[in-house]
C-alpha positions as CSV (number, residue, x, y, z in Angstrom):
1,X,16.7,20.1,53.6
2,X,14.7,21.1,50.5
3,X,13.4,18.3,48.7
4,X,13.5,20.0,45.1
5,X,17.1,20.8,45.7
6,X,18.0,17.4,47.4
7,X,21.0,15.2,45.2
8,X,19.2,12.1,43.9
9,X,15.6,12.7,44.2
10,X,13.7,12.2,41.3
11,X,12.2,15.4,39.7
12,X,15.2,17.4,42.1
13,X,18.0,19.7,40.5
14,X,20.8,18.0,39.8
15,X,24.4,18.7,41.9
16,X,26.7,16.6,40.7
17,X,26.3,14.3,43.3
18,X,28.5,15.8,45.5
19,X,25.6,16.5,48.4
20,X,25.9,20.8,47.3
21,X,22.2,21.6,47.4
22,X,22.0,24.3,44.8
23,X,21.9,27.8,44.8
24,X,18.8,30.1,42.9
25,X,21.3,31.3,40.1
26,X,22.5,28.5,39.6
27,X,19.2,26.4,39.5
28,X,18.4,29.1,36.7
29,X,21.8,28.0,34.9
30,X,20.9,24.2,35.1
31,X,17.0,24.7,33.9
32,X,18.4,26.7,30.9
33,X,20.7,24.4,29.9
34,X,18.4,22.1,30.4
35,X,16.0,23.6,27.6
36,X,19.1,24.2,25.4
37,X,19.4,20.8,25.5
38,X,15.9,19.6,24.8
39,X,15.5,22.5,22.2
40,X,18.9,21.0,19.9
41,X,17.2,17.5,20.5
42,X,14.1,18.4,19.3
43,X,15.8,20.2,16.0
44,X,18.2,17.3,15.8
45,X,15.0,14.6,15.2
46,X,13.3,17.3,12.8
47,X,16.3,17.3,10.8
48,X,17.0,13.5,10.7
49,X,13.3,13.3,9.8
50,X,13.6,15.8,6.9
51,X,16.3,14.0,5.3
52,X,14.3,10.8,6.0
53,X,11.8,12.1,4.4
54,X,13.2,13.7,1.5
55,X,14.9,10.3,0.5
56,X,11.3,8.8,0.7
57,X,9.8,11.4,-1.7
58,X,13.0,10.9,-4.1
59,X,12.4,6.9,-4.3
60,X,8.9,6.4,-4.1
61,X,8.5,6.6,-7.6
62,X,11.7,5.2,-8.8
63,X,10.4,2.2,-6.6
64,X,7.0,2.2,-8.5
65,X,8.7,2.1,-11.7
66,X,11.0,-0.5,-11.6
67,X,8.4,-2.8,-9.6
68,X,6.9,-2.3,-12.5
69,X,9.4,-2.7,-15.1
70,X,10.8,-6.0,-13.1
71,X,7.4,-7.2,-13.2
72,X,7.0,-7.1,-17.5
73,X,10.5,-8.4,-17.8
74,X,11.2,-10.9,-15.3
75,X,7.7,-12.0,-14.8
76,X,6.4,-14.2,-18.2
77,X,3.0,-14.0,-16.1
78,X,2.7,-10.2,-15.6
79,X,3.9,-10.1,-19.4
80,X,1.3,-12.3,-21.0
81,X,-1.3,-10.7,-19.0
82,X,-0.1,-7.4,-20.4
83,X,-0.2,-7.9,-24.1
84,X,-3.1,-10.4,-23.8
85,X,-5.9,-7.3,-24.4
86,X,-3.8,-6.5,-27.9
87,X,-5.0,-9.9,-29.5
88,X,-9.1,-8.5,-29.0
89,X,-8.6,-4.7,-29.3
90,X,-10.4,-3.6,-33.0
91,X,-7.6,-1.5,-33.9
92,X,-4.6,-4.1,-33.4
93,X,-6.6,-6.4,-35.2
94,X,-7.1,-3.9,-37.9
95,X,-3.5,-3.6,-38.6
96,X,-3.3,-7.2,-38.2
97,X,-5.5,-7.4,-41.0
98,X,-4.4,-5.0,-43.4
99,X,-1.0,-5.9,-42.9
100,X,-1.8,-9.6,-43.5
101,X,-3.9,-9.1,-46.4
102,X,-1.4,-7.2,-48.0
103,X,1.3,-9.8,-47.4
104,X,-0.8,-12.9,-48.8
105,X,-2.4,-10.6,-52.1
106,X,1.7,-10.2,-53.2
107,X,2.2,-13.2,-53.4
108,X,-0.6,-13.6,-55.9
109,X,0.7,-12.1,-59.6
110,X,-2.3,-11.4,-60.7
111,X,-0.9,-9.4,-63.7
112,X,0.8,-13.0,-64.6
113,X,-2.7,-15.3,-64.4
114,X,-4.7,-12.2,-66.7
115,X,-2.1,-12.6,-69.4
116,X,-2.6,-16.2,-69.0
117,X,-6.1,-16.2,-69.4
118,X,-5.6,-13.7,-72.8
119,X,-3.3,-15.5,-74.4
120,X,-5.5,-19.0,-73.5
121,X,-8.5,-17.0,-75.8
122,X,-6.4,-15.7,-78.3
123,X,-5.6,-19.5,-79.1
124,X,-8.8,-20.7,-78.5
125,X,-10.0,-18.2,-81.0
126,X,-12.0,-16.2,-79.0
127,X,-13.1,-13.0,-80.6
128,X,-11.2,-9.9,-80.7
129,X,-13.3,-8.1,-78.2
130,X,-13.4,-10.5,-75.7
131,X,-9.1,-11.0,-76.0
132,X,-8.6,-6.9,-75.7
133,X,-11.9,-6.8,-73.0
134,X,-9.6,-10.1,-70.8
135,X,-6.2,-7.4,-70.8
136,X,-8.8,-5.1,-68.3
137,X,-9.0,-7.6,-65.7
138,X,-6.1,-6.9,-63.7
139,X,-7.3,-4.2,-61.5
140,X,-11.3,-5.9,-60.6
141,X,-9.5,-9.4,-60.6
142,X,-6.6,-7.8,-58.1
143,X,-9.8,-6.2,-56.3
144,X,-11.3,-9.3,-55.9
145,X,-8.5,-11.2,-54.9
146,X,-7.9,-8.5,-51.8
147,X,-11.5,-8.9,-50.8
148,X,-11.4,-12.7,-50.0
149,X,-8.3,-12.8,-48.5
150,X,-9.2,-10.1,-46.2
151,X,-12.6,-11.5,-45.5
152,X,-10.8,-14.9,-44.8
153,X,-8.1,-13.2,-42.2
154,X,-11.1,-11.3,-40.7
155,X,-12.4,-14.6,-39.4
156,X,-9.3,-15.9,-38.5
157,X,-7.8,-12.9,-36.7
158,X,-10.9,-12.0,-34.4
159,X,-11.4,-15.5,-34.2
160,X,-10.9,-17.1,-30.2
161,X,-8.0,-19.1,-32.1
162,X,-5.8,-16.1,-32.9
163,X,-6.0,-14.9,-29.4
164,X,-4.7,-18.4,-28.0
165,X,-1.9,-18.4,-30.7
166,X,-1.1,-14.8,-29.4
167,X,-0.6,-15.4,-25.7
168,X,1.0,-18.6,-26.6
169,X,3.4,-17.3,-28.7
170,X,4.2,-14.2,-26.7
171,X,4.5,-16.7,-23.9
172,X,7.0,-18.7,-25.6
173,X,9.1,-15.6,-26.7
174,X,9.3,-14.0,-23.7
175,X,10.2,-16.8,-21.8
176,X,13.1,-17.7,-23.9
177,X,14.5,-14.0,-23.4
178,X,14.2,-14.7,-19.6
179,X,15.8,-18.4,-20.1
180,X,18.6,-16.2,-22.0
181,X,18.8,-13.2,-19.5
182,X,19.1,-15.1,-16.6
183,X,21.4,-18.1,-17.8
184,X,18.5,-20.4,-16.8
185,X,19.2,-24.0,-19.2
186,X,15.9,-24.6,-19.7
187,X,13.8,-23.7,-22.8
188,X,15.3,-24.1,-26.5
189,X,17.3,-20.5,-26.3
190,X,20.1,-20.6,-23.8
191,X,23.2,-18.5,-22.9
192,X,26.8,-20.2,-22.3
193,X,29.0,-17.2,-22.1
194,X,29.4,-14.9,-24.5
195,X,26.9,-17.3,-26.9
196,X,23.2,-17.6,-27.5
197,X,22.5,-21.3,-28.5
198,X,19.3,-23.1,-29.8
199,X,19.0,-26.6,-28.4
200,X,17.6,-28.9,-31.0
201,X,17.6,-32.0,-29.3
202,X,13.5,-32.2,-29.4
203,X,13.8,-31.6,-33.2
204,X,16.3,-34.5,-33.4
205,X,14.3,-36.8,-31.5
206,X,11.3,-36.5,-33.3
207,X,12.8,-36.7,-37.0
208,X,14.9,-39.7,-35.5
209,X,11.6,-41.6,-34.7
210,X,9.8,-40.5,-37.5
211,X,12.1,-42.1,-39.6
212,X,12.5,-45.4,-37.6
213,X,8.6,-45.6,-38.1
214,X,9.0,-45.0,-41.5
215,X,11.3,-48.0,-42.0
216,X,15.1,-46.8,-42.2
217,X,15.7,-48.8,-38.8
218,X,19.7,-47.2,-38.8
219,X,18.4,-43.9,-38.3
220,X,18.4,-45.1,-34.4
221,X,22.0,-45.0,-34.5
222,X,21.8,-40.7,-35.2
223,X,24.2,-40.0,-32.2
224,X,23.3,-37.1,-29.8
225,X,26.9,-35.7,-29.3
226,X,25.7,-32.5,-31.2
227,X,22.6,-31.1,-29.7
228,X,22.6,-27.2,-30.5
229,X,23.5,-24.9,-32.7
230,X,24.9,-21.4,-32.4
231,X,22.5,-18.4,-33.2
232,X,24.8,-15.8,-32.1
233,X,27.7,-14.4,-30.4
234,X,27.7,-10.9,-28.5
235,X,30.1,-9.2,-26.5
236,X,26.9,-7.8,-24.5
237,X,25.4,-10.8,-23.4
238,X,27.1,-10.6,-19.8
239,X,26.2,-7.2,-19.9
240,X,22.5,-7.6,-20.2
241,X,22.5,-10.9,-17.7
242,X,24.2,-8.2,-15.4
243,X,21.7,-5.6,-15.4
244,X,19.1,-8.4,-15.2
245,X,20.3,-9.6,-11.6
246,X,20.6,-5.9,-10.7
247,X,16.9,-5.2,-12.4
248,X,15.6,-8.3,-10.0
249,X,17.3,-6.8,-7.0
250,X,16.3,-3.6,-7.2
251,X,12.5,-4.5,-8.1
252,X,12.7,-6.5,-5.1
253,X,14.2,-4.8,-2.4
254,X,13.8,-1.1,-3.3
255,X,9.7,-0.8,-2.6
256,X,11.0,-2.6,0.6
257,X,13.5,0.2,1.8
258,X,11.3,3.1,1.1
259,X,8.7,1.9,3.3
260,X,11.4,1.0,6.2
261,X,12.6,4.7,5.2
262,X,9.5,6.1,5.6
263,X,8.7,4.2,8.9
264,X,11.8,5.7,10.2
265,X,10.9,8.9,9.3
266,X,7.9,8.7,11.4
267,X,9.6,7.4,13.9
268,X,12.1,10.1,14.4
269,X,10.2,13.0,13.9
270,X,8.5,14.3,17.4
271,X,5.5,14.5,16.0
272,X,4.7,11.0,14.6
273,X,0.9,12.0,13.6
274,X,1.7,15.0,11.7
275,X,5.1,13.3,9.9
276,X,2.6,10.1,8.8
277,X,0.3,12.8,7.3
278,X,3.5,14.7,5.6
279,X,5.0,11.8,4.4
280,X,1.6,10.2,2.7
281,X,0.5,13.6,1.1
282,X,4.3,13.6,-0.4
283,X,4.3,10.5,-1.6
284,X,1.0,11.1,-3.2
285,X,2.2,14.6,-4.8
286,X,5.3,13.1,-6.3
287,X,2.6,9.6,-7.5
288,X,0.4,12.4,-9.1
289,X,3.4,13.3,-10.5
290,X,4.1,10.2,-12.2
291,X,0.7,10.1,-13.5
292,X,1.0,13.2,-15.3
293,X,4.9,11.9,-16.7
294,X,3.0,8.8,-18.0
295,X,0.2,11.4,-19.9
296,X,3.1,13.4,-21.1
297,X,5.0,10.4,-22.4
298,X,1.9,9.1,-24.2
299,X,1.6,12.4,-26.1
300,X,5.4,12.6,-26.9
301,X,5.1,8.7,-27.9
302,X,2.0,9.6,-30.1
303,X,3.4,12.6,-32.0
304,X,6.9,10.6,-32.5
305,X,5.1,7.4,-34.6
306,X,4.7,8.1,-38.0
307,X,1.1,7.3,-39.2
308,X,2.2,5.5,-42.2
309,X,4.1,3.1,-39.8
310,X,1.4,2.5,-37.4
311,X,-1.8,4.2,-37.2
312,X,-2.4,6.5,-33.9
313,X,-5.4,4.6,-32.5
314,X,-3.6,1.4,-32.6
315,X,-0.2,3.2,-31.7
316,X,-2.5,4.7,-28.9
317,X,-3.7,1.4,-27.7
318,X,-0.4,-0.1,-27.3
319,X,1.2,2.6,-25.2
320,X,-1.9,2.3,-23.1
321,X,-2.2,-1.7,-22.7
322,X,1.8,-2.0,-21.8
323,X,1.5,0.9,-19.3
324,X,-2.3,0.5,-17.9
325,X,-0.4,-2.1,-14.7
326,X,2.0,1.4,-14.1
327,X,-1.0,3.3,-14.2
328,X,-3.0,1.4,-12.2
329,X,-0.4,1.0,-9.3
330,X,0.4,4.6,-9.2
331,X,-3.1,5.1,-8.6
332,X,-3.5,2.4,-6.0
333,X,-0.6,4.3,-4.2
334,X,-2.5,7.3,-4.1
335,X,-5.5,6.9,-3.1
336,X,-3.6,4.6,-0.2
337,X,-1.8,7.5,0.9
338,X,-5.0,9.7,0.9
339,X,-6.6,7.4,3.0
340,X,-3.6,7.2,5.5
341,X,-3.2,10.8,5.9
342,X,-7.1,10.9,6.1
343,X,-6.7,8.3,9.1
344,X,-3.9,10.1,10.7
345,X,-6.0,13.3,11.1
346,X,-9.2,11.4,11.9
347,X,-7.1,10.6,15.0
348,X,-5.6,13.8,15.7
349,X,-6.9,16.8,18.2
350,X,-9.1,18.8,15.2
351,X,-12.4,19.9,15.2
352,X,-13.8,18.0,12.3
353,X,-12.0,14.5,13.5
354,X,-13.4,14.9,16.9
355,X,-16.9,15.3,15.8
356,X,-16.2,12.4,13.6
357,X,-15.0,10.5,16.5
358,X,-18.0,11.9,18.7
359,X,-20.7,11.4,16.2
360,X,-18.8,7.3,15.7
361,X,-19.2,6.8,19.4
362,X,-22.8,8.3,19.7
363,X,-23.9,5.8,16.9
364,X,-21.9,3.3,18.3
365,X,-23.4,3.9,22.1
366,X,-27.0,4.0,20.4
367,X,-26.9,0.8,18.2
368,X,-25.2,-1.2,21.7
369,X,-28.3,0.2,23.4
370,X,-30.7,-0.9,20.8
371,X,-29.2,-4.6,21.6
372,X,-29.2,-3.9,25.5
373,X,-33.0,-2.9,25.6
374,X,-33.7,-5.9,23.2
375,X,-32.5,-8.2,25.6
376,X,-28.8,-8.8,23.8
377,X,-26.4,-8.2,25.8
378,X,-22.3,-9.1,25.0
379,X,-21.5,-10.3,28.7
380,X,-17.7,-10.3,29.6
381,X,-16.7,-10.0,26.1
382,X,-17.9,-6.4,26.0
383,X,-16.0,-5.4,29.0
384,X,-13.7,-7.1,27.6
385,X,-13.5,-4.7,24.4
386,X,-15.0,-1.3,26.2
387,X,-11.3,-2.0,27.9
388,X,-9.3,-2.4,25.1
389,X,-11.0,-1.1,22.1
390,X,-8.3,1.2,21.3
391,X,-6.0,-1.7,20.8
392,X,-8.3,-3.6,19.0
393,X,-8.9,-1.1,16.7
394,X,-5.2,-0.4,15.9
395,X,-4.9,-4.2,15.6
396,X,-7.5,-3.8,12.6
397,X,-5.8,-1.1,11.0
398,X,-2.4,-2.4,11.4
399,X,-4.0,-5.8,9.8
400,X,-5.4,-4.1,7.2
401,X,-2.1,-2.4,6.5
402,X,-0.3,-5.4,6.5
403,X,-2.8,-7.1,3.5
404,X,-1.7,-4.0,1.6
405,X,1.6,-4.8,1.4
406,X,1.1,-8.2,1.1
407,X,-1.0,-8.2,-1.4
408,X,0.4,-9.0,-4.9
409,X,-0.4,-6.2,-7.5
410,X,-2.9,-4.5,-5.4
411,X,-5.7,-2.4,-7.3
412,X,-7.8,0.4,-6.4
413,X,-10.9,-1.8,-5.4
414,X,-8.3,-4.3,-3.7
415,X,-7.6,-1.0,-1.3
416,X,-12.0,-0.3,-1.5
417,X,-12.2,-3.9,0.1
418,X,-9.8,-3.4,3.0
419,X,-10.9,0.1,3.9
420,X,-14.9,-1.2,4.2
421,X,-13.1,-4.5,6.6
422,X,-11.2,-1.7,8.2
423,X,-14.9,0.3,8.9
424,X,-16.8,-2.2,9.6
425,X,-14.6,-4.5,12.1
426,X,-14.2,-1.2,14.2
427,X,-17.7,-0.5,14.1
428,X,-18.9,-3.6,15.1
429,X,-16.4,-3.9,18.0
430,X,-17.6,-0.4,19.1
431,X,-21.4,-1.6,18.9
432,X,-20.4,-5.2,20.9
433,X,-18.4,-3.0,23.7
434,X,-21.4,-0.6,24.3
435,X,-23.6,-3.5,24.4
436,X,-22.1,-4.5,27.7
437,X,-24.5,-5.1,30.2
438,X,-25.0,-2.2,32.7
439,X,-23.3,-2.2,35.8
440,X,-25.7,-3.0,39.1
441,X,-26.4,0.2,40.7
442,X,-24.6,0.6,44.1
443,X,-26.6,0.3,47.1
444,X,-27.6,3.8,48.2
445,X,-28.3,4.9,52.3
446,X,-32.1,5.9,53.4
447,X,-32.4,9.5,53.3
448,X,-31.8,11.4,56.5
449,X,-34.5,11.9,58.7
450,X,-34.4,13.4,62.0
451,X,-34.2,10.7,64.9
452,X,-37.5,11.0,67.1
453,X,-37.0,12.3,70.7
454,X,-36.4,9.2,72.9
455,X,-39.1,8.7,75.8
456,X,-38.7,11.0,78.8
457,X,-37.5,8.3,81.5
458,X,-36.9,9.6,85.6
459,X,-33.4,10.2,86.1
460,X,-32.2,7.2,89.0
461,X,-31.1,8.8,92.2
462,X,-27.7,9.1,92.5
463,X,-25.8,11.5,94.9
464,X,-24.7,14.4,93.4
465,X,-21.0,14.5,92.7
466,X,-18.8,16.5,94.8
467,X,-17.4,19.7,93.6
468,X,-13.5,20.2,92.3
469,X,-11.3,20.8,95.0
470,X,-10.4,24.6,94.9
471,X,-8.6,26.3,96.7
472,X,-10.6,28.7,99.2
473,X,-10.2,32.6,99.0
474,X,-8.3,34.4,101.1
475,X,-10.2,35.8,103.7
476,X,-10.9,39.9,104.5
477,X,-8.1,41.2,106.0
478,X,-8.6,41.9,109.8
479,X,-6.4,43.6,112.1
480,X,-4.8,41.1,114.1
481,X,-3.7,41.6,117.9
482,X,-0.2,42.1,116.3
483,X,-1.5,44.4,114.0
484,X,-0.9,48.0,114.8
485,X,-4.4,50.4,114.0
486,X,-4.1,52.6,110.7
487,X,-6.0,55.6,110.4
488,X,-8.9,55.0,108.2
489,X,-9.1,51.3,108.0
490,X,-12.2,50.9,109.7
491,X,-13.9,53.1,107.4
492,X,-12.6,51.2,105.3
């Protein structure tokens, strides 16, 4: 029986199992349905993969954003260390300044202390001239006035002591909003229901001993029944506590399920090389993307503050310090996905990655030679690694992947760090593995040579054997006494 057409054999046609070996036609049918099959596999996987993929273009950036935007809300941290640049930039401070100077000079009436000081010479009798010359003052006394106090907020504003009393009071603020968002009780604010309350209970502490130290000993009996006192109600509260949980979920768990999406798109796809390139060159498109959103924003953001409410530099630098950690992640995310897709084709079947990979393992082969000839050799361990350097080196990668993600706010010379470790590990495992001591050279047979003619020796006697038995011809035939004479037989 044919092997190929035999039921059960591995590699054979099938038949159903029933023992029918298989005709040509219709071991034709069966190979072409065969491929049918294969072929609506094959398009089934690309098209789970595109959809895979799509959805991982779609929230790539939504997930950069609201990392982000869960990061300056929920995070009193990430917030601080946002604003914290605002306190030292000049053109803050600058409308800091004017703003405070401006403030503190109208509270001074200076129109009020020049008509003092007239009306104080016209009684003392001063002369005329000097009465009418006092009514001028206003404007150099106002001009005076402006100058000190804005010399004195100078100091204090670019002073170290202004930027602590910033990031301590932003602290403070945003912390109660948090307290209040996420119905935490601690802090002063706090949220019970509908109702924002302000716990004074420190406050009543402190003016209760105060006055006990002072001497009015029944102030100890101030009871502490009543605590807080009601700032406000709003119907919206539960509303914003609501999309505060949602804001923490989603910042949470939606970076998480676009990398499992896209890891599932790699894994469907036939192709897994090419779909890790795809996917990181589209989520690098739709980051650059983002990037220029962000620069179209700023000019939008720009052109809609009016300069007499806040001057452009200073309403530049404020877009650009609460946005630089966006920024900065989208373009940690890019130049990660370059690098991936750069990897991915490093280890594909082109000509410029295999001459990379040549020219790696030429250097690589040289430097472990170098250390052979210098008498440094790696022993077991480089066998060890010649054997399994491709899994050591996807062990690397994988590890270096891995500090990626769990790395908290990653930046673009976070990534520079891992990809030299990523190099450089390889590279040295490459160098121990072809510094291996060589192998001992198998013993090799002498050469062949042809064996000298052995010494000519008389043969012993021996009888000479006796010949096969064959049987003996017949012999001439001779008229017999029976035999009648022919004619021409003797001349024969």
């Amino acid at each position: 029986m044919n092997p190929a057409s035999t039921p059960g054999t591995p590699g054979g046609d099938a038949s159903g199992g029933t023992g029918h070996a298989l005709t040509a036609d219709e071991r034709a049918e069966y190979q072409r349905l065969r491929r049918a099959a294969t072929v609506r596999h094959r398009r089934a996987r690309y098209a789970g993969a595109t959809v895979l993929l799509v959805l991982t273009l779609l929230l790539a950036p939504l997930a950069l954003v609201a990392t982000w935007v869960h990061d300056q809300v929920a995070d009193t941290d990430r917030y601080v260390q946002t604003v914290a640049p605002l306190a030292s930039d000049p053109a803050v401070q600058g409308v800091v300044i004017d703003r405070l100077t401006d403030r503190v000079v109208a509270q001074v009436d200076v129109e009020a202390i020049t008509a003092a000081l007239t009306k104080t010479l016209s009684d003392n009798g001063a002369p005329p001239r000097v009465v009418e010359g006092s009514k001028s003052l206003t404007a150099p006394l106002r001009s005076a006035v402006h100058s000190v106090v804005e010399r004195t907020v100078t100091r204090a504003v670019t002073s170290e002591l202004f930027r602590q009393a910033w990031e301590g009071a932003n602290r403070r603020a945003h912390a109660t909003v948090v307290n209040m968002l996420t119905g935490d009780r601690q802090g002063a604010v706090q949220a019970e229901g509908d109702t924002v309350q302000l716990d004074i209970g420190a406050v009543v502490d402190q003016v209760r001993q105060r006055l006990v130290d002072a001497g009015f000993e029944k102030a100890a009996a101030i009871p502490d029944s009543d605590r807080t006192v009601t700032l406000f109600r709003t119907e919206q509260l539960a509303k914003a506590q609501d999309g505060m949980r949602l804001l923490d979920v989603v910042g949470t768990w939606l970076p998480v399920l676009t990398l499992a999406i896209a890891a599932l798109a790699v894994w469907v796809a036939p192709a897994h090389r090419v779909m890790v390139m795809i996917t990181a060159l589209g989520v690098g498109v739709t980051t650059v993307v983002v990037l220029v959103a962000l620069v179209v924003l700023r000019r939008v953001y720009l052109d809609s503050v009016p300069a007499t409410t806040l001057p452009p530099d200073a309403a530049a630098a404020i877009f650009d310090t609460f946005l630089r950690f966006l920024r900065a992640s989208a373009r940690t995310l890019l130049v990660v996905c370059l690098l991936t897709a750069l990897t991915a084709y490093l280890y594909g079947p082109g000509r410029v990655a295999r001459g990379v990979r040549a020219l790696a393992g030429r250097g690589a082969a040289g430097a472990g030679n170098t250390l052979r000839r210098a008498g440094v050799t790696t022993g077991l361990t480089g066998h060890w690694l010649a054997a399994h350097q491709k899994w050591t080196t996807g062990i690397v990668i994988g590890a270096g992947a891995l500090a990626l993600v769990l790395w908290n706010h990653p930046t673009v010379g976070a990534v520079a760090l891992v990809l030299v470790l990523v190099l450089v590990v390889p590279a040295i495992i490459a160098v121990l593995a072809a510094a291996q001591p060589a192998p001992d050279p198998p013993d090799r047979p002498a050469p062949d040579r042809p064996a000298p003619d052995p010494p000519h020796r008389p043969a012993p006697d021996r009888p000479a054997p006796d010949p096969p038995d064959r049987p003996a011809p017949d012999p001439p035939d001779r008229p017999g006494p029976d035999t009648p004479h022919r004619p021409g037989h003797a001349a024969a």
